[in-house]
C-alpha positions as CSV (number, residue, x, y, z in Angstrom):
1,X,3.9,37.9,41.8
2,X,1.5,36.1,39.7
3,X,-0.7,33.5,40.2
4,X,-3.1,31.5,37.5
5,X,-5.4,28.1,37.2
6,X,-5.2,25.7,34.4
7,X,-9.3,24.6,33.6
8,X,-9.4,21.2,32.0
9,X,-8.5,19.2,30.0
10,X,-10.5,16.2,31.8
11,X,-14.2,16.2,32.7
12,X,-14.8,18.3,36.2
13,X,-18.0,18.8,38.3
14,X,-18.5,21.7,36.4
15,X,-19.5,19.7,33.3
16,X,-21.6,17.5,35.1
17,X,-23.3,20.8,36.5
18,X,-23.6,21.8,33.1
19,X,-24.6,18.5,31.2
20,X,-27.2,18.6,33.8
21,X,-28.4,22.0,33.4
22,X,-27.5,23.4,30.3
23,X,-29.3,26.4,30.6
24,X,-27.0,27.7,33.7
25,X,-24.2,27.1,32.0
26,X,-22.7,30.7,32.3
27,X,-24.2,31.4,35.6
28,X,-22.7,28.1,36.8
29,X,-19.2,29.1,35.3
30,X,-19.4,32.7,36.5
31,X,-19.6,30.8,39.9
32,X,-16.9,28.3,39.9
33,X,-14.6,31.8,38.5
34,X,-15.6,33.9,41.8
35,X,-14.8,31.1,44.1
36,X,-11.3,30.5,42.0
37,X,-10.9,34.6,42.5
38,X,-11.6,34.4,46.0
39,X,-9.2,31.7,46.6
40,X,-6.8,33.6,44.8
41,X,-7.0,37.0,46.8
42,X,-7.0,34.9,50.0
43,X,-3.8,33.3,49.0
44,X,-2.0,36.2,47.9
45,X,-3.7,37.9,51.1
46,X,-1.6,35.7,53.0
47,X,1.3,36.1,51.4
48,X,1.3,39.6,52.0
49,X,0.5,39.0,55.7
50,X,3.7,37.0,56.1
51,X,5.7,39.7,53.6
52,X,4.9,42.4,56.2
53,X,5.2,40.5,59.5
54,X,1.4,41.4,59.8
55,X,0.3,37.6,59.8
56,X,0.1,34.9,62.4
């Protein structure tokens, strides 16, 4: 099983949180990623849980 994220190509809060402070920029991005990881394992968490008959 896979699972991805297309970034872009139109403008997304994360530019404007960039525009408006440049100097974050990779802390900022680092952020968005982790919360896009998260997602991700919580997803495919799920999908396991069902897989297995463990989930509700």
């Amino acid at each position: 099983m896979s699972q991805s994220v297309r970034l872009g190509p139109a403008p997304s809060g994360i530019d404007l949180a960039v525009e408006r402070d440049p100097e974050n920029e990779e802390r900022i991005v680092a952020y968005r990623l982790d919360q896009l990881r998260s997602a991700m394992e919580a997803n495919l968490g799920g999908i396991q849980e069902l897989a297995e008959g463990t989930g509700s």
